[in-house]
N, CA and C atoms of all chains as a GROMACS GRO file, in nm:
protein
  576
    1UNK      N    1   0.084  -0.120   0.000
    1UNK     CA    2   0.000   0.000   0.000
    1UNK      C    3   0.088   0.124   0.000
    2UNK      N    4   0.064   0.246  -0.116
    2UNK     CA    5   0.163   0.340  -0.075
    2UNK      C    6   0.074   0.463   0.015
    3UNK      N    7   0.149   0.582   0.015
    3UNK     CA    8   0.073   0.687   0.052
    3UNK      C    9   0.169   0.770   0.000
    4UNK      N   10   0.074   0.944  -0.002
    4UNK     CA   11   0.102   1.024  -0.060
    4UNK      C   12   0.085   1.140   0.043
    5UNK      N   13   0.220   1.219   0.034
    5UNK     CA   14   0.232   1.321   0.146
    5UNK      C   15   0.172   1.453   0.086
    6UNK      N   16   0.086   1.525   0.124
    6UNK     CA   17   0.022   1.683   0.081
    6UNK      C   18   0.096   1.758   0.198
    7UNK      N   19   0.152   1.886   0.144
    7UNK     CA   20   0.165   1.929   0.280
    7UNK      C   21   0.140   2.126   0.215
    8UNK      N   22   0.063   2.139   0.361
    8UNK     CA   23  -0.016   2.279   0.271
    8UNK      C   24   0.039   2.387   0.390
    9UNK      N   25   0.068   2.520   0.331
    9UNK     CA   26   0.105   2.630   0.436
    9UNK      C   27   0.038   2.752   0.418
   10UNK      N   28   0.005   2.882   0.530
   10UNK     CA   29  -0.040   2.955   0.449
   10UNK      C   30   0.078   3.023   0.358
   11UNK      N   31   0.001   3.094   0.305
   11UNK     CA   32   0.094   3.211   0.205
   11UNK      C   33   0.179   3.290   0.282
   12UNK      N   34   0.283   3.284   0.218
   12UNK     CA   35   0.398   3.384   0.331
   12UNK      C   36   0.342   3.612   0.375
   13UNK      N   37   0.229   3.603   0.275
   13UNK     CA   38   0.182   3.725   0.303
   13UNK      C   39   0.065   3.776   0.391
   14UNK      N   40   0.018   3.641   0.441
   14UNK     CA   41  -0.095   3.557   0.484
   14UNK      C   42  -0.099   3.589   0.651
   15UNK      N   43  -0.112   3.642   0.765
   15UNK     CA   44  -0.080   3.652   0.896
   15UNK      C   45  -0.163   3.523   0.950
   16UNK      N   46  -0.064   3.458   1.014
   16UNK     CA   47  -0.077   3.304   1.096
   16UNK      C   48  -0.094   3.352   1.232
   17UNK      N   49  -0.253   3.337   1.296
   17UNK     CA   50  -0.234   3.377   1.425
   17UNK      C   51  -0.228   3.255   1.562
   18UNK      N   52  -0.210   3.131   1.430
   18UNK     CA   53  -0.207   3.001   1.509
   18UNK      C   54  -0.005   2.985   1.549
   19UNK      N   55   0.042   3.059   1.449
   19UNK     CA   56   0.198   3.032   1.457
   19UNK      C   57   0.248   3.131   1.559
   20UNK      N   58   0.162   3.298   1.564
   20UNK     CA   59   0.220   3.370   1.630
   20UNK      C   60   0.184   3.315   1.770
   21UNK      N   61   0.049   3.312   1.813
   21UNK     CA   62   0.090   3.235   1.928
   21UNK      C   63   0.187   3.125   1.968
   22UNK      N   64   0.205   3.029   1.881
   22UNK     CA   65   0.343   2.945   1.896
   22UNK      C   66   0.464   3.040   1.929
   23UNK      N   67   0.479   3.105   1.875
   23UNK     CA   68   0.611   3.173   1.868
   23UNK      C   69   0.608   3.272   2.015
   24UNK      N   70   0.525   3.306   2.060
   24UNK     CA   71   0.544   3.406   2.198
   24UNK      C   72   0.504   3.297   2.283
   25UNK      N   73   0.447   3.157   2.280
   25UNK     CA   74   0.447   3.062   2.382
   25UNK      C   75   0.589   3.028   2.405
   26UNK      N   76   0.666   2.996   2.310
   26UNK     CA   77   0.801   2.908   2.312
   26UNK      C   78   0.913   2.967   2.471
   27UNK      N   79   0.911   3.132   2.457
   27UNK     CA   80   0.978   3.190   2.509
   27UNK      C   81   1.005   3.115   2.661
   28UNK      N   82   0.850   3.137   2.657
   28UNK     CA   83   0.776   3.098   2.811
   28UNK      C   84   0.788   2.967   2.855
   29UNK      N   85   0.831   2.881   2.775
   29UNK     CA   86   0.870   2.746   2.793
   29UNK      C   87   1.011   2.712   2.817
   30UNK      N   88   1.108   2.795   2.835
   30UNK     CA   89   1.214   2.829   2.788
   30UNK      C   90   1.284   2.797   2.669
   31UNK      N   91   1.209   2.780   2.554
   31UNK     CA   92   1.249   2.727   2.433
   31UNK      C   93   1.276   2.915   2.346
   32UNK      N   94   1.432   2.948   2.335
   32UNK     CA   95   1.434   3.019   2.273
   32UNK      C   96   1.507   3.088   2.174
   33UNK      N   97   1.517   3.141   2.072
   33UNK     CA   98   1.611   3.159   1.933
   33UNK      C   99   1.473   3.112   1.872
   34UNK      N  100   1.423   3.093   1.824
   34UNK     CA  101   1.317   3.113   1.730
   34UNK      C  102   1.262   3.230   1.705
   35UNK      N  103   1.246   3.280   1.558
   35UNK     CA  104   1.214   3.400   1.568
   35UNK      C  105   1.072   3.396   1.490
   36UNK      N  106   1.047   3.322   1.419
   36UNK     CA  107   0.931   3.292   1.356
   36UNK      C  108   0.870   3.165   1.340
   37UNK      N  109   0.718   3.122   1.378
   37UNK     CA  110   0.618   2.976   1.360
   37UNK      C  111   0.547   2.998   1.284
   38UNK      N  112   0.549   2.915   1.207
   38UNK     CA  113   0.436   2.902   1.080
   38UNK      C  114   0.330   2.769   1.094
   39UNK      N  115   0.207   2.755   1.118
   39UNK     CA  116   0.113   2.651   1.097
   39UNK      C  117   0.065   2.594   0.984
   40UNK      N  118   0.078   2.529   0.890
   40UNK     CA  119   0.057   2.429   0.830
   40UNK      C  120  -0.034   2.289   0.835
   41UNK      N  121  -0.046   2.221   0.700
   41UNK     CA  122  -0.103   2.126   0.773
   41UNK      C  123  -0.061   2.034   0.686
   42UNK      N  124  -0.069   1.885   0.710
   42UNK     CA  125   0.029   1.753   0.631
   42UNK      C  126  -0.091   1.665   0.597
   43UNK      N  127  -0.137   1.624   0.514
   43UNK     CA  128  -0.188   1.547   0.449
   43UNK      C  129  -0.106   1.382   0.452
   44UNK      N  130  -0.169   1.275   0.487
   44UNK     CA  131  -0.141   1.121   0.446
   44UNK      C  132  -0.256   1.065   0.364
   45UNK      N  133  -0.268   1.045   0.245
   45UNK     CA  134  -0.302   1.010   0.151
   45UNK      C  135  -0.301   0.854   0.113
   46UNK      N  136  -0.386   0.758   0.159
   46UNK     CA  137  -0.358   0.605   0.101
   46UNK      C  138  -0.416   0.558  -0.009
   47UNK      N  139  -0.323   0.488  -0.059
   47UNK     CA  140  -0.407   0.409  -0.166
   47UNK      C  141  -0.359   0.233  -0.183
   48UNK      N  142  -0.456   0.188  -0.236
   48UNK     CA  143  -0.402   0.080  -0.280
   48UNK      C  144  -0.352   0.035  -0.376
   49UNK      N  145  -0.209  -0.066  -0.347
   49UNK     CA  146  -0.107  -0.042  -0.466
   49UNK      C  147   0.013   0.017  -0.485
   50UNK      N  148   0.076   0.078  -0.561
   50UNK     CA  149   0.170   0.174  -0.584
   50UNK      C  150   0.116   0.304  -0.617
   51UNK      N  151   0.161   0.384  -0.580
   51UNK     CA  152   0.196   0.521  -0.629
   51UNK      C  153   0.244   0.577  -0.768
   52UNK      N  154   0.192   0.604  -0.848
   52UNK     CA  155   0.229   0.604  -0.987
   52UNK      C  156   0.154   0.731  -1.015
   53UNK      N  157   0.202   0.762  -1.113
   53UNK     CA  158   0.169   0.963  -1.180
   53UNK      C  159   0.038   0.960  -1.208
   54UNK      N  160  -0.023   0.858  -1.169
   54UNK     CA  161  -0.183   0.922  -1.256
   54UNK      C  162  -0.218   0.945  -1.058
   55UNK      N  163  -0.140   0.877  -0.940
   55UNK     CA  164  -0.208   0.892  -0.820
   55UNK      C  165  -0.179   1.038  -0.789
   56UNK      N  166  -0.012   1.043  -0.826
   56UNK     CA  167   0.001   1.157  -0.752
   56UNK      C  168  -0.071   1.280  -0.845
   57UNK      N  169  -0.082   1.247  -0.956
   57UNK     CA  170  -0.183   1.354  -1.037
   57UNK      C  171  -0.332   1.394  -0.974
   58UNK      N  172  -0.390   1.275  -0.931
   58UNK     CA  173  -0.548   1.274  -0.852
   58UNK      C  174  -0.484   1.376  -0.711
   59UNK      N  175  -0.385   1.317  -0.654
   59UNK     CA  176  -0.352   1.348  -0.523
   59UNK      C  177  -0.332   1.538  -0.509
   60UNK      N  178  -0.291   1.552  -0.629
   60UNK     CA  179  -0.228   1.707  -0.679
   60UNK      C  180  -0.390   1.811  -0.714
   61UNK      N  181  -0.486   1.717  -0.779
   61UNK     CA  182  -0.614   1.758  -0.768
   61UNK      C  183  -0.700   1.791  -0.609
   62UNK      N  184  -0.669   1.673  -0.584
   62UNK     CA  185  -0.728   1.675  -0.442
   62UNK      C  186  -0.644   1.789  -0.370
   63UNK      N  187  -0.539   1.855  -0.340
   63UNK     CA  188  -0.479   1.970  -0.275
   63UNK      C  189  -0.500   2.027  -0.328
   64UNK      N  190  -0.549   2.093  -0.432
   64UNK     CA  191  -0.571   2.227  -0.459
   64UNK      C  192  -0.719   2.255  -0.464
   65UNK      N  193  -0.809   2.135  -0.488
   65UNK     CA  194  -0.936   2.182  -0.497
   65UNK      C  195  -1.028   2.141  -0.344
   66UNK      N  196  -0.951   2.027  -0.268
   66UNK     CA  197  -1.044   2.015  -0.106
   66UNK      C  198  -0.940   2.033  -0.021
   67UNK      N  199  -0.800   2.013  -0.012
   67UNK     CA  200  -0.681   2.047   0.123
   67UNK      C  201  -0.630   2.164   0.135
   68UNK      N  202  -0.646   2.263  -0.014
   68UNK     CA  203  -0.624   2.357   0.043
   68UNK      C  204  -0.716   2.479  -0.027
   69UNK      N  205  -0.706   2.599   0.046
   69UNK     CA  206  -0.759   2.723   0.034
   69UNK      C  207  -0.707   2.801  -0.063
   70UNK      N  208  -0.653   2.816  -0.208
   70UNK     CA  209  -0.567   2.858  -0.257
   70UNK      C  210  -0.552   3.020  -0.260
   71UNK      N  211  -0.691   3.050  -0.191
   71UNK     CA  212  -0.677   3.242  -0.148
   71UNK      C  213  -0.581   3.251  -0.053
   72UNK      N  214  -0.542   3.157   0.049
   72UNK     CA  215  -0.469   3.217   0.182
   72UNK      C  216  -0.405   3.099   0.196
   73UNK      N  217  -0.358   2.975   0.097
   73UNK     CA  218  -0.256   2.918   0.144
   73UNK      C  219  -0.203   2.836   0.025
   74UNK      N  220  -0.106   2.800   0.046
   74UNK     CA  221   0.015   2.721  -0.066
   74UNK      C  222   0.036   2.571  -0.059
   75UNK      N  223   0.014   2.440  -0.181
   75UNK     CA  224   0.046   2.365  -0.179
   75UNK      C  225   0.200   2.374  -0.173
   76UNK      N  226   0.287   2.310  -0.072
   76UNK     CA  227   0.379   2.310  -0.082
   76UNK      C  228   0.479   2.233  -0.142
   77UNK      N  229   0.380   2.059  -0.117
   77UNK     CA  230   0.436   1.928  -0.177
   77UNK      C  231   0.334   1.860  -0.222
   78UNK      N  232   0.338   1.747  -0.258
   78UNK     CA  233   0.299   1.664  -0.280
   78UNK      C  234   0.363   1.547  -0.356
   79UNK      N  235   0.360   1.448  -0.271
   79UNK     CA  236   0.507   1.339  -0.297
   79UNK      C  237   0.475   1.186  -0.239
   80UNK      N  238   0.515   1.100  -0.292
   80UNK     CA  239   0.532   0.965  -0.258
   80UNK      C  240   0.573   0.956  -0.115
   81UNK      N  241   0.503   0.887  -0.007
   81UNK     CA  242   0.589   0.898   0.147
   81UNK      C  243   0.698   0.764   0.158
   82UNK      N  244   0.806   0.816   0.181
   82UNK     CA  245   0.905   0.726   0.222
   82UNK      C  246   0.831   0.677   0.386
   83UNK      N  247   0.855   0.514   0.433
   83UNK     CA  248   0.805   0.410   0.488
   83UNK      C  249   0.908   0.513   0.628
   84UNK      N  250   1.012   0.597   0.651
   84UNK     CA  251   1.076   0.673   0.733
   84UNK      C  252   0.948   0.777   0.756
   85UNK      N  253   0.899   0.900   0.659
   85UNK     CA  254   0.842   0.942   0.678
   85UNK      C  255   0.654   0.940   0.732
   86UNK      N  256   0.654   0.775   0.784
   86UNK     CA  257   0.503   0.745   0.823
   86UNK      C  258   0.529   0.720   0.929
   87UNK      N  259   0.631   0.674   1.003
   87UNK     CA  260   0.674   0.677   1.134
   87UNK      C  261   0.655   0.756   1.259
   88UNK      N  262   0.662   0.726   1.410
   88UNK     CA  263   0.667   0.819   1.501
   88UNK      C  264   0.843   0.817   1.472
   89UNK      N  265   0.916   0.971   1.484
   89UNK     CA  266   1.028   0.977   1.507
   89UNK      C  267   1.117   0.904   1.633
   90UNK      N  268   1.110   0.779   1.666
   90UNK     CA  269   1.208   0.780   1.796
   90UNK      C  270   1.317   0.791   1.859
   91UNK      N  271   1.390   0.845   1.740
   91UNK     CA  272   1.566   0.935   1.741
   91UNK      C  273   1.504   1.052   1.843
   92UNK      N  274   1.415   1.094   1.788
   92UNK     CA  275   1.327   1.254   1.846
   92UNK      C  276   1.275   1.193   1.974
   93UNK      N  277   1.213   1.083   2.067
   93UNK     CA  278   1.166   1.086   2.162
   93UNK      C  279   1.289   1.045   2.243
   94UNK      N  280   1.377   0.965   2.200
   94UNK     CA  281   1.501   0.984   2.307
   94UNK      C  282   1.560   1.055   2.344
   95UNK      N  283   1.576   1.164   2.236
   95UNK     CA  284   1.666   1.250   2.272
   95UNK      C  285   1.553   1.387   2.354
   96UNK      N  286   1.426   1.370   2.353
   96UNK     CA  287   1.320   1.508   2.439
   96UNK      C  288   1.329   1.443   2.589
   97UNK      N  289   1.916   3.285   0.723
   97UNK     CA  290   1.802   3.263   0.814
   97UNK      C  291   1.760   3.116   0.776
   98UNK      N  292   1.780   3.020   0.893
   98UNK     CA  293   1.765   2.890   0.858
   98UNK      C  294   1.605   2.848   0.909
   99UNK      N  295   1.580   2.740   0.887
   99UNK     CA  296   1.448   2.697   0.923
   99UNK      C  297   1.409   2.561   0.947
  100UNK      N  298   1.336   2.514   1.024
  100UNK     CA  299   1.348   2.391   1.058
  100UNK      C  300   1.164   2.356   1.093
  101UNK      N  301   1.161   2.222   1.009
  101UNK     CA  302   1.021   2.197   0.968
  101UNK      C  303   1.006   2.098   1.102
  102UNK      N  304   0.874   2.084   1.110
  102UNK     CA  305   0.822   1.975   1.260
  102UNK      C  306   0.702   1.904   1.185
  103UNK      N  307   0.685   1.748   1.149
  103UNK     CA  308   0.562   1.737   1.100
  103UNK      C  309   0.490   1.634   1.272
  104UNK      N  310   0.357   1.686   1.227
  104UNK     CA  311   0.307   1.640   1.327
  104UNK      C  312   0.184   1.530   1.319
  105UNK      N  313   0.163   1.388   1.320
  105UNK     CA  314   0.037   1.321   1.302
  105UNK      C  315  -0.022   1.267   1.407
  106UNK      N  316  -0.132   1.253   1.407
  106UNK     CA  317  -0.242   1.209   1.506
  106UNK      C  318  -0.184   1.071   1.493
  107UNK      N  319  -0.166   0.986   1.631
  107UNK     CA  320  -0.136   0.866   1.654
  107UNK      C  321  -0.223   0.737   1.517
  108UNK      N  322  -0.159   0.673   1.530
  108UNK     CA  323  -0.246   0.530   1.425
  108UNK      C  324  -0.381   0.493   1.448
  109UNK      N  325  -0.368   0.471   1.598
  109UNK     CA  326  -0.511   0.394   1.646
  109UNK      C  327  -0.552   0.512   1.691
  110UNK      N  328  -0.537   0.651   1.670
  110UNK     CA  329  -0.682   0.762   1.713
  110UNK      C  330  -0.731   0.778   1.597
  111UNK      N  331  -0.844   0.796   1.626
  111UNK     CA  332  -0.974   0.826   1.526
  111UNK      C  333  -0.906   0.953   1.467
  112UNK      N  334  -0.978   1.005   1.320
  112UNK     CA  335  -0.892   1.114   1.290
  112UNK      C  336  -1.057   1.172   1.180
  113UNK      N  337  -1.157   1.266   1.287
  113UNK     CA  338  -1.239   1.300   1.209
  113UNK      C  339  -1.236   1.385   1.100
  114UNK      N  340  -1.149   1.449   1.091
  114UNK     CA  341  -1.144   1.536   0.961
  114UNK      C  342  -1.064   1.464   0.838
  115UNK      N  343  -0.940   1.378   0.880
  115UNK     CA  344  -0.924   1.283   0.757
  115UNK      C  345  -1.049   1.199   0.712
  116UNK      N  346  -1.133   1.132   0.771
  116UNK     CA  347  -1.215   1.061   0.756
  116UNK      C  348  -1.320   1.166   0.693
  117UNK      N  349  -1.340   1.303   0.702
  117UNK     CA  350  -1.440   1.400   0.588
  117UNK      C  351  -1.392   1.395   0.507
  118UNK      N  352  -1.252   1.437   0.491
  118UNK     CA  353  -1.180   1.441   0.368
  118UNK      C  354  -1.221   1.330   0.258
  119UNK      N  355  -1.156   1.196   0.314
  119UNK     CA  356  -1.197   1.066   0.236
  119UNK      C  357  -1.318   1.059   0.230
  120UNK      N  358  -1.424   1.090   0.239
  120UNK     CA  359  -1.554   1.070   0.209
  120UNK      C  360  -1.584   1.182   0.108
  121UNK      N  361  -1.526   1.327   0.121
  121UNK     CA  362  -1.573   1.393   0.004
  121UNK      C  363  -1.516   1.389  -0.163
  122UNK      N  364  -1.387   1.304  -0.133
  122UNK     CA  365  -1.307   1.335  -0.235
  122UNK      C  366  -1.391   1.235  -0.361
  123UNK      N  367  -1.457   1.081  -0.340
  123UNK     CA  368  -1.569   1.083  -0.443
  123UNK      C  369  -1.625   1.148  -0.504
  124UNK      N  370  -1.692   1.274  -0.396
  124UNK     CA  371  -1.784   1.333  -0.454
  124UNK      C  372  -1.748   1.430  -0.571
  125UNK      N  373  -1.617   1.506  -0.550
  125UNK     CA  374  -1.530   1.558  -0.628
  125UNK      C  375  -1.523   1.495  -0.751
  126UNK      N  376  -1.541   1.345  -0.779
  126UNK     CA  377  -1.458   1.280  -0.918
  126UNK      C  378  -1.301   1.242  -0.864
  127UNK      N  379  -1.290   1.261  -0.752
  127UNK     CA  380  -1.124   1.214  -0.712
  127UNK      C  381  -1.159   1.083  -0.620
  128UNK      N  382  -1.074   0.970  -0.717
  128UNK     CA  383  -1.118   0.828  -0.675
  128UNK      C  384  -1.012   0.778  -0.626
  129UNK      N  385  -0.990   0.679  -0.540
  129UNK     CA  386  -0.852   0.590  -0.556
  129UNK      C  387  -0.776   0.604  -0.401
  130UNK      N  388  -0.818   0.688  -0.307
  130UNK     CA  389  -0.789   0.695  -0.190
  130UNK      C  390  -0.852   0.640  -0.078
  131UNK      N  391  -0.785   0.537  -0.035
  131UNK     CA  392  -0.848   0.445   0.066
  131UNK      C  393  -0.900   0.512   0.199
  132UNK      N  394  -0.768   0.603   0.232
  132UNK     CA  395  -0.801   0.671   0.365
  132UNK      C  396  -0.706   0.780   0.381
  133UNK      N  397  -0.765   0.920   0.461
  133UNK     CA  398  -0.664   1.009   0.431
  133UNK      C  399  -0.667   1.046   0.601
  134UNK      N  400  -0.536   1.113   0.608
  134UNK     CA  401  -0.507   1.139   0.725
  134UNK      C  402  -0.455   1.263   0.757
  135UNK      N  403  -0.479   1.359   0.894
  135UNK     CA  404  -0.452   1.520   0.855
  135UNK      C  405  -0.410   1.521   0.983
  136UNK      N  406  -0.256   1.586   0.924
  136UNK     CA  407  -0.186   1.623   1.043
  136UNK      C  408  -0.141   1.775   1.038
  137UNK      N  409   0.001   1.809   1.109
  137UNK     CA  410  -0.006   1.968   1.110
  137UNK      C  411   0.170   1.982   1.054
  138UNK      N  412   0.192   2.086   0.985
  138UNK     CA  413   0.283   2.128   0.951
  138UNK      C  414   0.337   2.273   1.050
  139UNK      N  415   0.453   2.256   1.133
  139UNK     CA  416   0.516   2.368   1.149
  139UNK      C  417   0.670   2.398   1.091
  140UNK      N  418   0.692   2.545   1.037
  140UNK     CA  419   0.813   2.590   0.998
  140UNK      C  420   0.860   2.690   1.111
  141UNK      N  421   0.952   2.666   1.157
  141UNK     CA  422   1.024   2.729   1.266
  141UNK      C  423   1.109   2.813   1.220
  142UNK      N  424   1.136   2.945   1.293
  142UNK     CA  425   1.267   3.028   1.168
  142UNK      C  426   1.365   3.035   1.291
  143UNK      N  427   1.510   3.085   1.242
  143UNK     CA  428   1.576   3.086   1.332
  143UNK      C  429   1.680   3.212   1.270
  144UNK      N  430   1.713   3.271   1.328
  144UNK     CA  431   1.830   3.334   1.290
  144UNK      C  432   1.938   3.312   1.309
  145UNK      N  433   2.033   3.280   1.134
  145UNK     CA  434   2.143   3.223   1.156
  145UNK      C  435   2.128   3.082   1.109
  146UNK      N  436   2.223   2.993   1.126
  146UNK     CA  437   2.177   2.812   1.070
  146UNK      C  438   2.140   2.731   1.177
  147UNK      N  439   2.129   2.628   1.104
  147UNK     CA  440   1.998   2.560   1.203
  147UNK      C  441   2.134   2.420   1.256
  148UNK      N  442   2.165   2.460   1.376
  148UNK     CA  443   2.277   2.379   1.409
  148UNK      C  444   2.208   2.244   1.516
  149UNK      N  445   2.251   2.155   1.573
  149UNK     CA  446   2.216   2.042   1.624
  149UNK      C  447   2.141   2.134   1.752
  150UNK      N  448   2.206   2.250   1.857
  150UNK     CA  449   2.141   2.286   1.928
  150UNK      C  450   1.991   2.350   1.894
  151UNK      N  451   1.984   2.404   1.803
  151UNK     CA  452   1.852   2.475   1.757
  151UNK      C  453   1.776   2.346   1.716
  152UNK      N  454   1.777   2.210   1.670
  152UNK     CA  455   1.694   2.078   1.641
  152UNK      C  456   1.713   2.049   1.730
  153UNK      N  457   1.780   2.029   1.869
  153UNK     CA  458   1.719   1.992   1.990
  153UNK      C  459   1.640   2.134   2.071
  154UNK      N  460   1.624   2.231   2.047
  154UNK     CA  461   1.535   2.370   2.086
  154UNK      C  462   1.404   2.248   1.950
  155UNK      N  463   1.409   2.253   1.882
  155UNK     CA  464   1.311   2.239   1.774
  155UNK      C  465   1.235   2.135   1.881
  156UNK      N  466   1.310   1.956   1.864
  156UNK     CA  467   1.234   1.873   1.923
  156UNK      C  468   1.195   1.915   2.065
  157UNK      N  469   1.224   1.987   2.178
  157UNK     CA  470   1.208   2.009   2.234
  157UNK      C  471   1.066   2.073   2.248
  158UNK      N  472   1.030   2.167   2.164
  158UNK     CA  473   0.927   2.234   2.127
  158UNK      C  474   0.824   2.160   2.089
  159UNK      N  475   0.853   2.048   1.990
  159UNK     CA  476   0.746   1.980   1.908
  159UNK      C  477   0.692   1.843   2.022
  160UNK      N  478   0.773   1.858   2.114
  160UNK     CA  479   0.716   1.750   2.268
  160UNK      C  480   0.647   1.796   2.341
  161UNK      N  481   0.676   1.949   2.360
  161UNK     CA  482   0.571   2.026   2.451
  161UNK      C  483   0.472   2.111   2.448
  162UNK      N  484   0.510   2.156   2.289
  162UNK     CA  485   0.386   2.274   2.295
  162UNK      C  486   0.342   2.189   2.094
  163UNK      N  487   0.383   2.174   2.059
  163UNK     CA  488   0.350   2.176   1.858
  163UNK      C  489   0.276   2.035   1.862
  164UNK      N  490   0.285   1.952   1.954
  164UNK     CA  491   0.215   1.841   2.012
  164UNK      C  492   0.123   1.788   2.120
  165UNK      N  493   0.029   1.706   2.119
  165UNK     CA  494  -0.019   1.628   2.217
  165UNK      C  495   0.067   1.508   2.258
  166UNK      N  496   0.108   1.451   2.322
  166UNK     CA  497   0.173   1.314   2.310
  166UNK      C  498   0.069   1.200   2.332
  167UNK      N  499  -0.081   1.259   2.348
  167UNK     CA  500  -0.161   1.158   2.432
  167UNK      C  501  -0.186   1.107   2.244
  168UNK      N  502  -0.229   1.149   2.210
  168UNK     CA  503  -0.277   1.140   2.037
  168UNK      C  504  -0.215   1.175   1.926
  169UNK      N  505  -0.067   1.252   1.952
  169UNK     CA  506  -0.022   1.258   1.833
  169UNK      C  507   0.078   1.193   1.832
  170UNK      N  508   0.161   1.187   1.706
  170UNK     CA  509   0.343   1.142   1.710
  170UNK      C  510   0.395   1.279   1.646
  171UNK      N  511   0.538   1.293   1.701
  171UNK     CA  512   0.580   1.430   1.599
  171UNK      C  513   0.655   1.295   1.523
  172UNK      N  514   0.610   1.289   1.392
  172UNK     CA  515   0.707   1.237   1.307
  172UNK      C  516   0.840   1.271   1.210
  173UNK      N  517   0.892   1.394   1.221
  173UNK     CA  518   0.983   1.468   1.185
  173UNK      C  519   1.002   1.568   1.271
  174UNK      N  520   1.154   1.578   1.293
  174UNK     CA  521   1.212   1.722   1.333
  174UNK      C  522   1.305   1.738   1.240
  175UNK      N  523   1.318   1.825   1.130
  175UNK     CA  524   1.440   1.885   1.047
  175UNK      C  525   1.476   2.009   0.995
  176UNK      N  526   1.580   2.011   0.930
  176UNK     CA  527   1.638   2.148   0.857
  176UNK      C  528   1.502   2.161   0.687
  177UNK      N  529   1.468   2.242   0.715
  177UNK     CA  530   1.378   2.276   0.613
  177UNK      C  531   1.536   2.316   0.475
  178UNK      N  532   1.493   2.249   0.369
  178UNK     CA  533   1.551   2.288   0.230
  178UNK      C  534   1.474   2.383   0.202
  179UNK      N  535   1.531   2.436   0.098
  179UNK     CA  536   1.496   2.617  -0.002
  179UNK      C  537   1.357   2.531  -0.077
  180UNK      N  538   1.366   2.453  -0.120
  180UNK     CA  539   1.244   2.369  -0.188
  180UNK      C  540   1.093   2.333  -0.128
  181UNK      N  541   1.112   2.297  -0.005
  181UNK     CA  542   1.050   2.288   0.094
  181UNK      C  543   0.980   2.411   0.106
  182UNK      N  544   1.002   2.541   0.117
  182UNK     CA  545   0.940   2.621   0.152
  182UNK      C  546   0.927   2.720   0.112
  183UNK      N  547   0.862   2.702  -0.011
  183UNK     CA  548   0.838   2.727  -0.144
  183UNK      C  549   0.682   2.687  -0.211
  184UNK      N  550   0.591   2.779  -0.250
  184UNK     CA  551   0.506   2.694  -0.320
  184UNK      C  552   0.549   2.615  -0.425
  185UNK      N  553   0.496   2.497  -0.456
  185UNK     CA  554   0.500   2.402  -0.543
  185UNK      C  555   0.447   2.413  -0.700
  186UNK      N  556   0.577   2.510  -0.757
  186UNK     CA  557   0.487   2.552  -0.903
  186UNK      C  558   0.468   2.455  -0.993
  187UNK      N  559   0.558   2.368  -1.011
  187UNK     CA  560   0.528   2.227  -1.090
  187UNK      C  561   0.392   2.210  -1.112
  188UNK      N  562   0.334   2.204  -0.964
  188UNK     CA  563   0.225   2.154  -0.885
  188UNK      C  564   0.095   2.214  -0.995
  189UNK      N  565   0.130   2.347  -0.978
  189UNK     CA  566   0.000   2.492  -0.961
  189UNK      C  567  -0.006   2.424  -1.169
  190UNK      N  568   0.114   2.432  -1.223
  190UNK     CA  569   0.099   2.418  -1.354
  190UNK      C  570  -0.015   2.266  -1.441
  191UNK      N  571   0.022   2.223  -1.311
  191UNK     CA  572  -0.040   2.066  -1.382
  191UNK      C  573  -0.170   2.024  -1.336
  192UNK      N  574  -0.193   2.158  -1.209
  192UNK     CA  575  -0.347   2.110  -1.192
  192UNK      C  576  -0.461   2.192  -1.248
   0.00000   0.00000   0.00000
């Protein structure tokens, strides 16, 4: 079975008031050097089978006309998911 | 000015109601072939300066405590965002 990664952001001219709060929370956490958060959102896409250009073609339809908003935000990708990228990171939970 | 991406997905076994709208409307669209879709969150972090091992442990650090739930989500990536990455996807915009 493959899947297909969408991953949508707003427009960089676009004010994110889901990121700015990220970004003045961090401080307060003591997480700091960040100067800017951006919210986004990631799409997992399954199908059955392989992944082949007519999916990621449907898949490329489907983000622009139901995942994303194209007034206030940007397909960024849309791509075959490497079997790494469906994972929980656990390099990332050992080391938090 | 470097940048560092965090993807974030709702655990396997949690229910995921808005992927599950998604996959139900995309029929209705004429977009066929997707078994099940799944919606997670994209953050881009900025940093001033490059994005060195300390700023991806500031990153994971962040994406454990605040860019996440741990009860329901996984952060499945912490990385250095590429120039490509964060970028709309014109390929994309041309072919749909």
């Amino acid at each position: 079975m493959g899947h297909v990664i969408v991953d949508v952001m707003p427009k960089p001219e676009i004010l994110d008031p889901q990121g700015k709060a990220i970004a003045g929370a961090l401080p307060k956490l003591g997480i700091e050097g960040f100067t800017e958060v951006r919210q986004g959102k990631r799409f997992v896409l399954a199908v059955d089978g392989e992944v082949t250009d007519a999916v990621l073609s449907s898949a490329r339809e489907a983000a622009t006309t139901l995942l994303s908003n194209p007034v206030i935000e940007d397909v960024v990708s849309v791509r075959e998911a490497t079997a790494a990228e469906l994972e929980a990171d656990t390099a990332q939970e050992a080391t938090a």
